[in-house]
C-alpha positions in Angstrom: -8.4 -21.6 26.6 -10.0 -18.1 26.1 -7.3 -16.6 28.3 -4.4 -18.0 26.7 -5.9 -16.1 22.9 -4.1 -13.3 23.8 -0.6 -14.9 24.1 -1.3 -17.2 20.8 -2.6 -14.1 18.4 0.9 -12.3 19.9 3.3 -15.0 19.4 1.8 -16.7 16.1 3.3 -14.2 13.6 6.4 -14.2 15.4 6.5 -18.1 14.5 5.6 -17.5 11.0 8.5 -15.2 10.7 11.0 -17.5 11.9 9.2 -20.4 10.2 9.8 -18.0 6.9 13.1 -17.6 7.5 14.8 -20.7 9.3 12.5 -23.2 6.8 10.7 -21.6 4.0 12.7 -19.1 2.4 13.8 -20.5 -0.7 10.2 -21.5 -1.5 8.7 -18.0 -2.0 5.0 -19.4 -2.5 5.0 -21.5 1.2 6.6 -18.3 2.9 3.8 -16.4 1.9 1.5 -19.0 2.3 2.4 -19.2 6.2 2.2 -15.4 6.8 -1.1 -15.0 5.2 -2.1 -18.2 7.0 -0.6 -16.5 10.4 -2.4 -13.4 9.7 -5.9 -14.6 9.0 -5.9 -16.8 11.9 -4.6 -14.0 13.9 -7.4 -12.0 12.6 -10.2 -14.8 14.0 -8.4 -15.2 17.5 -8.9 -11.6 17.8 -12.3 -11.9 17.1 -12.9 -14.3 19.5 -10.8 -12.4 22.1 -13.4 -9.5 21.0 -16.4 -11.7 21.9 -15.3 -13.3 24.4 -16.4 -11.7 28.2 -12.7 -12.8 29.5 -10.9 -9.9 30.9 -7.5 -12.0 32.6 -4.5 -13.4 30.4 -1.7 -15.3 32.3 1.2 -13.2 33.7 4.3 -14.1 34.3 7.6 -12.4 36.1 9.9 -11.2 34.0 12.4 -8.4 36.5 11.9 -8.9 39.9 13.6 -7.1 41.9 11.0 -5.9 44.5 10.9 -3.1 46.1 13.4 -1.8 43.7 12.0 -3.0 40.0 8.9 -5.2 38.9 8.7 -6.0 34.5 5.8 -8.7 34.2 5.3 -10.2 30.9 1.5 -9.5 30.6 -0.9 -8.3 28.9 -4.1 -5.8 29.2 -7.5 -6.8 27.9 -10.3 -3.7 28.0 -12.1 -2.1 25.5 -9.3 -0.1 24.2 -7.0 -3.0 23.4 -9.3 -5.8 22.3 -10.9 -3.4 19.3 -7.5 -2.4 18.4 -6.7 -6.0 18.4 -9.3 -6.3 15.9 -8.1 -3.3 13.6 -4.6 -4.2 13.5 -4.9 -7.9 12.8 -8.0 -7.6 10.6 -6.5 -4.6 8.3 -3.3 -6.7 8.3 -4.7 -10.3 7.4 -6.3 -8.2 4.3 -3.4 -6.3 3.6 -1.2 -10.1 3.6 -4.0 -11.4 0.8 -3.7 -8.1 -1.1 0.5 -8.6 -1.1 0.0 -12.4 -2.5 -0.9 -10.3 -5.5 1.1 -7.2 -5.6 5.0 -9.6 -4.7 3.7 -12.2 -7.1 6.7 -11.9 -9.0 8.9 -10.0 -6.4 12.4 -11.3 -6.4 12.6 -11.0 -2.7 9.4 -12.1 -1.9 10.2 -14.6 0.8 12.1 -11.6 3.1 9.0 -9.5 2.2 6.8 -12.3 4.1 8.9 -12.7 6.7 9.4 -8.7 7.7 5.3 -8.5 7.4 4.8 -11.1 10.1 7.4 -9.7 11.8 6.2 -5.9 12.1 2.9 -7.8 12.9 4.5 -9.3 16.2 5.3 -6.2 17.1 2.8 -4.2 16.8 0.7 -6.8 18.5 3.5 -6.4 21.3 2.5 -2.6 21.8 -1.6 -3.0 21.8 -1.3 -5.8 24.3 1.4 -4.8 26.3 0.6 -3.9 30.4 3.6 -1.5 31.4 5.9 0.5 29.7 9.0 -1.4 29.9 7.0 -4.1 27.6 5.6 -1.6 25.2 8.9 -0.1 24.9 10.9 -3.3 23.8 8.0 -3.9 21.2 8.1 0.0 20.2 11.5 -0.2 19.3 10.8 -3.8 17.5 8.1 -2.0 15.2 10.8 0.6 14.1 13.2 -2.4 13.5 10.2 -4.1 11.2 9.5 -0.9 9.8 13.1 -0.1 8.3 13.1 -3.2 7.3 9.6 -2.8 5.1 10.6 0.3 3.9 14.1 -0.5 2.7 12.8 -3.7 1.3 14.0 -2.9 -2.2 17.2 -2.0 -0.6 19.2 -1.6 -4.4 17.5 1.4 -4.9 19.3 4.5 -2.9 16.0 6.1 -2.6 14.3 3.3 -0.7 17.8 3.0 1.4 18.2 6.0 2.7 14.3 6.3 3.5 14.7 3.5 5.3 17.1 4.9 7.7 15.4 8.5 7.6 12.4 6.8 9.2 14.5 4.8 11.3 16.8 7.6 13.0 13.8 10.1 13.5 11.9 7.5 15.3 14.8 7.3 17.5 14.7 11.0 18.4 11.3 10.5 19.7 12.1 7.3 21.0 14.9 8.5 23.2 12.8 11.1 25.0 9.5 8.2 25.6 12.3 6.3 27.2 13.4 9.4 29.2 9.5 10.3 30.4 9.5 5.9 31.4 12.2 6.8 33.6 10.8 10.0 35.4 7.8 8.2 36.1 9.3 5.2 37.4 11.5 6.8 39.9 8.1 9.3 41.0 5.9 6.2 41.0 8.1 2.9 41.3 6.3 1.2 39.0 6.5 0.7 35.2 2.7 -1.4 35.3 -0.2 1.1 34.3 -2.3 0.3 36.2 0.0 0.7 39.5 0.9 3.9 38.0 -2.7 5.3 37.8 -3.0 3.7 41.2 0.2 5.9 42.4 -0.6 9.5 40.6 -0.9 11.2 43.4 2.8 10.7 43.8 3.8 12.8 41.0 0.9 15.5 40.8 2.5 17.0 43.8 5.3 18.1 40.9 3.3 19.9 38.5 6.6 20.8 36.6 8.2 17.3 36.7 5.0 15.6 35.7 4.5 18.1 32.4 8.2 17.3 31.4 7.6 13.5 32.2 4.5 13.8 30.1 5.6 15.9 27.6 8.7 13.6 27.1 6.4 10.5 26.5 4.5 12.5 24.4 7.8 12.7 22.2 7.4 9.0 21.5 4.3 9.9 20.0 5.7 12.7 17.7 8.4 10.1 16.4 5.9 7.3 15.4 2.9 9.3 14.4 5.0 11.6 12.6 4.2 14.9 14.4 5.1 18.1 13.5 9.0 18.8 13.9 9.2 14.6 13.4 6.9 14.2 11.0 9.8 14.1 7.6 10.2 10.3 7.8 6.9 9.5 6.7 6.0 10.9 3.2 9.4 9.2 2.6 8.6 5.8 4.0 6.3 5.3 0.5 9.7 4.2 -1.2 8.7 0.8 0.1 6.0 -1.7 -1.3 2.3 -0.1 -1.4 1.4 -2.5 1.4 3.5 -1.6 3.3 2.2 1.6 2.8 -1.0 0.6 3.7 0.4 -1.0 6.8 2.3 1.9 8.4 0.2 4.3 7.8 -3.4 3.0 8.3 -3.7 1.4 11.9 -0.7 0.3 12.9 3.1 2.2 13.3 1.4 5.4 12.8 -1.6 4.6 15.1 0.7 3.9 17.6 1.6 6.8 19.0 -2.0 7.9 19.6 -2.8 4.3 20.7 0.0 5.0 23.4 -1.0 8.4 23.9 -4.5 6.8 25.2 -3.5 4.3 26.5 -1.4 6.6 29.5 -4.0 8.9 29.3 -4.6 9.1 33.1 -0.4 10.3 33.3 -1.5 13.1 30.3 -4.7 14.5 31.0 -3.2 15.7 35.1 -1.4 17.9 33.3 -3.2 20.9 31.5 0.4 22.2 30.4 1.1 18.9 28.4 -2.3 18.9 26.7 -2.0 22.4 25.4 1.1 21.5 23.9 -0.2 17.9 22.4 -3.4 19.7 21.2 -1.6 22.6 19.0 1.4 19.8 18.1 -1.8 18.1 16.3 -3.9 21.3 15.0 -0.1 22.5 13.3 0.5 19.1 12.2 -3.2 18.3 10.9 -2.9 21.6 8.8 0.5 21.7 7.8 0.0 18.2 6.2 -2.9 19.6 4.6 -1.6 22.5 2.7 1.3 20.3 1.5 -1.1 17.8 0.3 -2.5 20.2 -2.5 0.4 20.5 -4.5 1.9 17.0 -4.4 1.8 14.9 -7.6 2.6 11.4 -6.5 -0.3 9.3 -5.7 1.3 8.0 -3.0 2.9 11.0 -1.5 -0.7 12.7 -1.2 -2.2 10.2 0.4 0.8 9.9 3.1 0.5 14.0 3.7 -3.3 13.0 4.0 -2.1 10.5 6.7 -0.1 13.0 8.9 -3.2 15.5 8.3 -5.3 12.6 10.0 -2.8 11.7 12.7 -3.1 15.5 13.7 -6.5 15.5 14.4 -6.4 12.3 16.4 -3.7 13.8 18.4 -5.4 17.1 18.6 -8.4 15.1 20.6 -6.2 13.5 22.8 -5.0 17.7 24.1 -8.2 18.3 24.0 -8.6 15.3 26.4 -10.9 12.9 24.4 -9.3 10.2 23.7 -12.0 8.4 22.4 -12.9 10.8 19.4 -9.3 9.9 18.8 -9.9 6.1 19.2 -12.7 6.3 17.3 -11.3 8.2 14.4 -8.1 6.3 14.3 -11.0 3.1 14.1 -12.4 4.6 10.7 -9.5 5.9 9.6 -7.6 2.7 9.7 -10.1 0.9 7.1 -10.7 4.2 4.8 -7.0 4.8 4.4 -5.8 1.4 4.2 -8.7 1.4 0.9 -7.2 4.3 0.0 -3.4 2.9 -0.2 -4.7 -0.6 -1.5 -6.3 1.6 -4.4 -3.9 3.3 -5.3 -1.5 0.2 -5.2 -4.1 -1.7 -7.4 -3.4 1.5 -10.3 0.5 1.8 -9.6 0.5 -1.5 -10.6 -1.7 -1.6 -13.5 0.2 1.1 -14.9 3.5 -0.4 -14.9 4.5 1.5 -11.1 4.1 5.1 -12.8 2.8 7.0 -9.5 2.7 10.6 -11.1 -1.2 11.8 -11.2 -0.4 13.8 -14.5 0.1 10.6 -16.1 -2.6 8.6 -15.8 -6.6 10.0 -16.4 -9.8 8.2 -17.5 -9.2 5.2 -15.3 -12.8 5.3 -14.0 -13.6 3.2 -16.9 -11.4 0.6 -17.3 -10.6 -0.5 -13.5 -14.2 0.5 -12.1 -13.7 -2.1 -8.9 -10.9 -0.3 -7.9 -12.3 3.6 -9.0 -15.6 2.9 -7.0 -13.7 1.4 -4.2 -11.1 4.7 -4.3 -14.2 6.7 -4.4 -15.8 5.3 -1.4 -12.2 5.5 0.8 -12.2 9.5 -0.7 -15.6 10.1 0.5 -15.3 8.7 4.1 -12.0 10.9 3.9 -13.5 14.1 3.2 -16.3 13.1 6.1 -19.1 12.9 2.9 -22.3 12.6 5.2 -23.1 9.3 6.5 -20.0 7.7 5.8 -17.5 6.6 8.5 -15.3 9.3 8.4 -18.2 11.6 8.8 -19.3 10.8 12.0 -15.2 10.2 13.7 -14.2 13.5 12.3 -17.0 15.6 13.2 -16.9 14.2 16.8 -13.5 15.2 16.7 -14.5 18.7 15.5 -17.1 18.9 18.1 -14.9 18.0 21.0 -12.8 21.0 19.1 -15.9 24.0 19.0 -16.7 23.4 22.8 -13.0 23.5 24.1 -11.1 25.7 21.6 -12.4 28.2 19.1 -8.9 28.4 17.5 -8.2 25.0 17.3 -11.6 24.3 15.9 -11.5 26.7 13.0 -8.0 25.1 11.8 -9.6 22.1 11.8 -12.0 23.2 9.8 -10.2 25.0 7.1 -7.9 21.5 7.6 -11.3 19.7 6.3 -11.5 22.2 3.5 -8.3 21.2 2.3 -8.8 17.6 2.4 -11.9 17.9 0.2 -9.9 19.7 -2.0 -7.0 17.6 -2.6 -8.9 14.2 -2.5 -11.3 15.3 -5.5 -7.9 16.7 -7.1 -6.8 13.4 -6.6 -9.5 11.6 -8.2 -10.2 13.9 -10.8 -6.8 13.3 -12.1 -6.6 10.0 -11.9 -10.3 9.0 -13.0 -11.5 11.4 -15.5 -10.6 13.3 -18.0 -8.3 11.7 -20.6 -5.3 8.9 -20.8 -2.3 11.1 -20.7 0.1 8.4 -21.1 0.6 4.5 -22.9 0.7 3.4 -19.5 -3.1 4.4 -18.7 -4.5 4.4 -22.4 -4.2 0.7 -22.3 -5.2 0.4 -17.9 -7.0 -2.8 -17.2 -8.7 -3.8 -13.8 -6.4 -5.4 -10.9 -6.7 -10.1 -10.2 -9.1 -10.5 -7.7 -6.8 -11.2 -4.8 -6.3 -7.4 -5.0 -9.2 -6.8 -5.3 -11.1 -8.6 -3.3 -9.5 -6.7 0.2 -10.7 -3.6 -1.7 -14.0 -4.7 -1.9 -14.3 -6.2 1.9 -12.3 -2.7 3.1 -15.0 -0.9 1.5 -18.1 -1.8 3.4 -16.6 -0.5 7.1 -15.6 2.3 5.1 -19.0 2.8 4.7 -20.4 1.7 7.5 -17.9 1.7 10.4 -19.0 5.2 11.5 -23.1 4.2 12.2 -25.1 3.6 16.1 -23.7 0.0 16.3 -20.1 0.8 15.6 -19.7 3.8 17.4 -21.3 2.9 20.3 -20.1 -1.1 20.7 -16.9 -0.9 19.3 -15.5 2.6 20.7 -18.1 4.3 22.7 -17.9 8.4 22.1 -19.7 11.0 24.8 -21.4 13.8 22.7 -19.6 17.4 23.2 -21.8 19.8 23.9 -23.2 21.0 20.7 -26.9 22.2 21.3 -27.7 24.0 17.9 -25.5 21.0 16.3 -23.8 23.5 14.3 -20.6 21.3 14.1 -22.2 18.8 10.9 -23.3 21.9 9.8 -19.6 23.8 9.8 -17.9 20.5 8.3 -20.4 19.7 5.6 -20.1 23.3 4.2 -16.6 23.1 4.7 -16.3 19.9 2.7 -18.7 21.0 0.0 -16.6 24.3 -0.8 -13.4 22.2 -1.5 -14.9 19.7 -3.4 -15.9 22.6 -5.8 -13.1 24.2 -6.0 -11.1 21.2 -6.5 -13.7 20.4 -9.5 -13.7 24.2 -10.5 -10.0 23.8 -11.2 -9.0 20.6 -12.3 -12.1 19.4 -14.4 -10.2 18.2 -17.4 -7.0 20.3 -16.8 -3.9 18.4 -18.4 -1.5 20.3 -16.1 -2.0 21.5 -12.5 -2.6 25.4 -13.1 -1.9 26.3 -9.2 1.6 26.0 -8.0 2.6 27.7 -4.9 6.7 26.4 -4.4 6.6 26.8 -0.5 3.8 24.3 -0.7 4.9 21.9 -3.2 8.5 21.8 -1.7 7.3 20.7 2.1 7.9 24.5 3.6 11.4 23.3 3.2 11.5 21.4 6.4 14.0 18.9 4.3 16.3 21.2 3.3 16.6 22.9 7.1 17.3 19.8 8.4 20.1 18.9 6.1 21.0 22.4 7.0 21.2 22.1 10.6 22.8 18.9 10.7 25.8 20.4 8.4 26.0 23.3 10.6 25.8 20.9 13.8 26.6 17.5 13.8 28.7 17.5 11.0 30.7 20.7 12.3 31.3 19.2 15.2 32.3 15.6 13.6 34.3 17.9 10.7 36.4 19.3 14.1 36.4 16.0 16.1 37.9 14.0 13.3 40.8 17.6 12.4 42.0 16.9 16.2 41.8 13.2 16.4 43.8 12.8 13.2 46.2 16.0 13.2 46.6 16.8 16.9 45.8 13.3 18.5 47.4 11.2 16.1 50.0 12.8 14.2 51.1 15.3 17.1 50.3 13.1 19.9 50.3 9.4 18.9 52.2 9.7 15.5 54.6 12.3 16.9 55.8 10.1 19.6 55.9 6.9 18.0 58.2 8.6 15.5 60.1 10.2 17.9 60.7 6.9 19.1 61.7 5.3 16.0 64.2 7.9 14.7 66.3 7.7 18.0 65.9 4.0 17.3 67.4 4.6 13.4 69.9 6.8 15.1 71.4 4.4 17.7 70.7 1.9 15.1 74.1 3.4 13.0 76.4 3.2 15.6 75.2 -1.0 16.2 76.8 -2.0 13.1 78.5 -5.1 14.5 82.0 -4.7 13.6 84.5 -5.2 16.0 87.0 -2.5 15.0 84.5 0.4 14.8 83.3 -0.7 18.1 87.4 0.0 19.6 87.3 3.4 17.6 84.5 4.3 19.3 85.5 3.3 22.1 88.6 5.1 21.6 86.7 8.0 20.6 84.7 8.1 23.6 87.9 7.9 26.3 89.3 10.6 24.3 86.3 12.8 25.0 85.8 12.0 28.6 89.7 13.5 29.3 89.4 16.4 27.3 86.4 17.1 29.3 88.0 16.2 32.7 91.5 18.5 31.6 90.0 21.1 30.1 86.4 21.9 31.5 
């Protein structure tokens, strides 16, 4: 029974989905009534798969075309994958109760359901998954879920075009992961992992064709962890429902990458070339992210910024070849964040979806669940001592100061930063006075949104202590003997949380604006650029030939060549039997003149 858990807690939402849509969907209240029932039973499976000392699942042949190809349909069951298991289905089974709330009165509620369950499947699909032809099927399904969550309210341009944004710069990424599966399976002949790790020594013979293979999974990554050059999709992606918000980017679609990243591990870390470049991708992204987060006004849109800042350092630790500071970061973050997004969900709403900071204030008093609950998320953010986000960040920081002085010091300033726009944040939103109707009159949130706040907030606290860190993701200590790293991050962190109160303590208006910062270094605007000048130049000159040389010189031109000699030949058919004898006549009468006389 225990080794069939796996297969039921992977095909269960899957069921609910088509349940939703096949049975339920004009009955908005039993859709959602079978998602959050898939999710939460998801969520005790997992803990149960957690607990449970079985190691084995059933595998079954899928492509077998031995010696040539072997796909099994199986699934992995170590550490790594049983307490992301437990992240993914337990954030998401309190993100479900949290949406019964938020699409109470959501026209298309029944869709909503039925997309949730379905991004759940496959995201389920990529923690479980044994070999890359598996996790790839399920990666793509995760960016099919994913458009369709953040396009859900489709009639709005905004949330369309976001929707394919995210979907077409995941493909980038994606096209190169699926370019690294093949290098490796024609080095190796396998797509399993654990043949692969088996067969290394095949490829490390090729330094240079294993740091492009590896470097080319690692674009994978960029696309769904939104890595610096792909990282534009997702501040974008908050055009959909705060839930799903919460969902992408606290430990699932985002997590993936660096899930993946881990997981192939023994493919990345052979190849000091492909960890350099992974380690600065993350330090670039983790501060880039950062300073853009400092002069964004919509509540949502900081925390996403604060997302891609968090992804960077997870991805820095995985070039810096610790994937379990990532692990264990992407662990804390995944319940601090998802708070976080819940939070601010709980206000948008509240205040009738306004999501600019300048127009709320003094909400600490009226929705005090949801302020002492943003507060708590905010602290373990910052990496406040003792809370979880303390302890993940610092080892992260530590792996960081014994392996990379530069790296380490951006990281550090990166903490500075994120102490400084998180207390921005707050102070905004919490103190100081109402600046619109909208917050004057802000009550607290039902308690089924509420309530996941409230259970989200405890590992927020806690998720970072002995038992957690050591039971749940084990991390080695760096080698810090003066321990100098708490020290470096805890000043770090207490410098921006004064400047952020030195400069927006009851400010009405944000006195700093620096453009480049506030408009997203322009990364936006090049791209439009660059596809003009590119893609669209070319298509501009594809479609001039097709239609003016191809068609109407080529195609058209004949065709009407054709018909005119028709039309011509056409006059001289006319059917009457006289004209036919006079040209008859006409043409005997030309044939002798040109036999006598030429």
């Amino acid at each position: 029974m225990a080794s069939a858990l796996p297969w039921f807690v992977l095909i269960l939402p899957l069921v609910s989905a088509a349940t939703i849509l096949l049975a339920t969907r004009r009955l908005g209240g039993t859709s959602a009534i079978v998602s959050v029932g898939a999710a939460v039973i998801g969520f005790l499976a997992s803990c149960m798969i957690f607990a449970s000392p079985e190691t084995k699942a059933p595998e079954f042949a899928w492509i077998d075309i031995k010696p040539f190809l072997y796909v099994p349909l199986g699934v992995v069951l170590d550490q790594l994958s049983k307490t992301m298991l437990l992240v993914v289905t337990g954030v998401g089974a309190l993100i479900h109760i949290y949406s019964l709330g938020y699409m109470r009165d959501d026209a298309g509620k029944s869709r909503y359901f039925a997309s949730l369950s379905f991004f759940m499947f496959s995201m389920l699909g990529i923690v479980l998954a044994n070999n890359f032809v598996m996790m790839f099927i399920f990666w793509e399904l995760v960016g099919v879920s994913s458009y369709l969550l953040i396009g859900h309210w489709f009639e709005r341009d905004s949330a369309a075009d976001a929707a394919n944004k995210a979907f077409l710069t995941n493909r980038i990424g994606d096209f190169g992961f699926m370019l690294g599966i093949l290098m490796v399976w024609a080095s190796t002949g396998s797509v399993v992992f654990s043949e692969i790790a088996a067969g290394m020594g095949k490829i490390t013979t090729h330094p240079g064709f294993l740091t492009a293979a590896a470097l080319l999974i690692f674009t994978g990554a960029m696309g769904k962890s939104a890595q610096f050059p792909l990282h534009v999709w997702l501040p974008d992606a908050m055009e959909g429902p705060t839930p799903v918000s919460a969902l992408i980017h606290a430990a699932t679609m985002v997590a993936a990458g660096v899930y993946m990243l881990v997981r192939v591990s023994f493919l990345i870390q052979v190849s000091p070339t492909a960890l350099t470049v992974i380690a600065w991708i993350g330090g670039i992204t983790a501060l880039m992210a950062a300073l853009i987060a400092t002069q964004q006004n919509d509540i949502k849109r900081i925390l996403a910024y604060s997302t891609l800042s968090q992804l960077g350092y997870m991805v820095m630790a995985v070039g810096l070849a610790s994937g379990e500071a990532a692990m264990f970061h992407l662990f804390t973050h995944a319940f601090f964040k998802a708070l976080l997004f819940l939070g601010a969900g709980s206000i948008i709403v509240m205040l009738h979806h306004e999501q600019n900071i300048w127009k709320m204030g003094a909400l600490s008093g009226k929705m005090r669940i949801t302020f002492l609950t943003f507060l708590i998320g905010t602290l373990a953010l910052i990496g406040f001592p003792f809370t979880s986000g303390f302890f993940s960040k610092d080892a992260i920081l530590a792996v960081a100061y014994a392996k990379s002085a530069p790296l380490f010091w951006i990281a550090l300033f990166t903490a500075f930063l994120t102490a400084f726009y998180m207390l921005r944040l707050v102070l905004v939103v919490f103190f100081g006075k109402s600046r619109s109707e909208h917050a004057a009159h802000g009550k607290e949130s039902p308690l089924v949104m509420t309530a996941p706040l409230l259970l989200l907030a405890i590992p927020a606290l806690i998720a970072g202590f002995g038992f957690f860190a050591h039971n749940f993701l084990p991390v080695p200590h760096a080698d810090d003997p003066h321990h100098v790293v708490p020290i470096f991050a805890t000043g770090a962190m207490a410098v921006g949380v004064i400047a952020a109160f030195l400069l927006y303590r009851n400010r009405e208006h944000d006195p700093v604006s620096v453009a480049i910062f506030r408009n997203r270094f322009y990364f936006d605007e090049l791209y439009v650029w660059l596809i003009r000048s590119t893609q669209e130049l070319l298509a501009s000159i594809s479609a001039f030939i097709d239609r003016w040389i191809i068609d109407v010189g080529g195609v058209r031109g004949a065709s009407g060549a054709t018909w005119g000699v028709g039309s011509l030949l056409r006059l001289v058919q006319v059917g009457n039997l006289q004209a036919y004898s006079f040209i008859f006549g006409l043409g005997i009468v030309g044939l002798i003149y040109f036999t006598v006389f030429r």
